[in-house]
N, C-alpha and C positions, 0 to 999 in steps of 0.2 A: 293367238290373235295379235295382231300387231307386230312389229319392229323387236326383236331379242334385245336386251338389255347389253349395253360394250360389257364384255367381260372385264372381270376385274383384273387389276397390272398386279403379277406376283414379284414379291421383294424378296428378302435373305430366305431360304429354306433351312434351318435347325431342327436338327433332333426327329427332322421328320414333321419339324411344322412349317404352316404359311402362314408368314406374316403377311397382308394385304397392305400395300401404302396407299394411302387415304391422301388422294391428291388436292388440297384444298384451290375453292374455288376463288376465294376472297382474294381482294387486291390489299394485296403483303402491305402492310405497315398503315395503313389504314383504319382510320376511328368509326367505325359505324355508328357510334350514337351522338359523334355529331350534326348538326341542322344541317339539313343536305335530301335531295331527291333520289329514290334509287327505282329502278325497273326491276321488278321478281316476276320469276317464272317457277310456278310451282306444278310439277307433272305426277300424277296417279301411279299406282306401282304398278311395273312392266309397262306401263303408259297404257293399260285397257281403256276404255271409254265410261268406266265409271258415272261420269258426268250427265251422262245420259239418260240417266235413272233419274227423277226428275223429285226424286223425297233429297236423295243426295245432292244434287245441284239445290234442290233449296236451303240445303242446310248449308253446303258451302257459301251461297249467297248472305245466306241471315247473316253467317261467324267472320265474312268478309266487312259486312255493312257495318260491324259491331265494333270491331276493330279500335276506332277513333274514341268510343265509352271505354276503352278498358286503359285504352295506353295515350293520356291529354294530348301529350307531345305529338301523334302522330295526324295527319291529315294522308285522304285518301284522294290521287287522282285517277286517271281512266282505268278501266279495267275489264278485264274480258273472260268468261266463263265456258272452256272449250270441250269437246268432249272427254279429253284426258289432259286439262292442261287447266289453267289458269293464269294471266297475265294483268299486271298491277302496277301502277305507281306508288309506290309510299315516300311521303314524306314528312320526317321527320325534323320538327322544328327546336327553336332554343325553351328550356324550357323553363315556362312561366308560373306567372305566382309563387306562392309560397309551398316549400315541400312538405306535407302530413307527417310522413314516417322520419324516424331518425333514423341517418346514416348511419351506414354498417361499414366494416373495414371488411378487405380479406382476410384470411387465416392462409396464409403462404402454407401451414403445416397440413392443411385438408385439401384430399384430392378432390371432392365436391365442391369447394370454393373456388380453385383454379380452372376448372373445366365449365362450372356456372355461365352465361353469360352474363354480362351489365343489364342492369333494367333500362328501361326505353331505348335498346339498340332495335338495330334492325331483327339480328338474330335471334333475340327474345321474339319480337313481335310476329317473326312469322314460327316460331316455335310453338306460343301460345296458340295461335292461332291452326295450325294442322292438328295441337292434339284435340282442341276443344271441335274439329270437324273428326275427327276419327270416333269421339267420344259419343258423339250425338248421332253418328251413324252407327257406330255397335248398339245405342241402345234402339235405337229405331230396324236392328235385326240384317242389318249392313254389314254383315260379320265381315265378308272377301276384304270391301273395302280398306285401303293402304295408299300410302305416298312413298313415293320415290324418295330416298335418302338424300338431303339436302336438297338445295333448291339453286337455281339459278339468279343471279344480281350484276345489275351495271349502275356504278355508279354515274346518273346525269350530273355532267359536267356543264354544260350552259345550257340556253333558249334552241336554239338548235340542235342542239340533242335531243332534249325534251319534246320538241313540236316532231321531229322526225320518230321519236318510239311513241308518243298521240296517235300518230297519225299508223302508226304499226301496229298498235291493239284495232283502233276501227278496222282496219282493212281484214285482221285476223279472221274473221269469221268468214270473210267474203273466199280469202284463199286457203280454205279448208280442203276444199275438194283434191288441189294437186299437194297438199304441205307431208312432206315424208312422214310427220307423225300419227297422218288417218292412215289406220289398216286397209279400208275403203278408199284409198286414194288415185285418181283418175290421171294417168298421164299420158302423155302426148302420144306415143303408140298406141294407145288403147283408145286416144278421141279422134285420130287420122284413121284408125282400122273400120269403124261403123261407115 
């Protein structure tokens, strides 16, 4: 059902293995947990329609809504709940008051520490956020359920970016019918043919 996944791009072959390179998506040299707007597109695994299941979409809904209680810094603009997709504004601001916890350093010497991301980045936020929807669908007997490995972001750069991806989540829904990512998707030889 639906669209094959792009194959993954093969790197060195040694000894008879594959290494996969892992093309990141983020814009190189870039602070995500700086105060700033971003557009995420987060897609269901193989992109099935998931969504459609309607215990599932509420659960994604709640853990979307919840968002802004777990992580201060963040504020939530438009957003859109598709059948195998989800589209969102987050934004993340400077952060205020006073901080509870006492800072921590890295430890350069652990690979857990280097691979971590920072608290109230983007990367955290929607990390926490897919496991605590996978969590609450396994226990709600959701076993299939899954997400597509990383997610999609664009950093808004002004007012006009911003009002042009607003204006791209509303319309989302409307242009389902022809969008390459419905299995179910209606195009123009198939609406000229009837």
């Amino acid at each position: 059902m639906g669209r094959p996944p792009n194959p993954p791009r093969i790197g060195n072959m040694t000894n008879n293995t594959i290494k996969r390179e892992r093309r990141s998506l983020r814009l190189k040299g870039y602070d995500y947990s700086q105060a700033g707007a971003y557009f995420v597109t987060l897609c269901t695994r193989d992109r099935l329609p998931f969504f459609e299941e309607e215990t599932i979409r509420t659960i994604v809904e709640r853990c979307w809504l919840e968002i802004p209680n777990h992580f201060p810094v963040v504020e939530l603009g438009e957003w859109v709940i598709m059948p195998n997709h989800l589209h969102g504004i987050v934004v993340i601001e400077q952060c205020r008051g006073v901080q509870l916890n006492a800072p921590t350093t890295r430890n350069r010497n652990s690979t857990h520490s280097s691979i971590s991301p920072y608290r109230n980045t983007l990367a955290t936020t929607v990390r926490t956020f897919k496991a605590a929807v996978t969590t609450l669908c396994r226990r709600a007997r959701h076993d299939r359920f899954g997400w597509q490995r990383n997610y999609y972001e664009h950093v808004i750069r002004n007012e006009d970016d911003l009002n042009q991806i607003r204006q791209y989540i509303l319309d989302n829904p409307v242009q389902w019918d022809s969008d390459e990512e419905n299995p179910d998707r209606k195009t123009d030889d198939a609406r000229t043919a009837r």
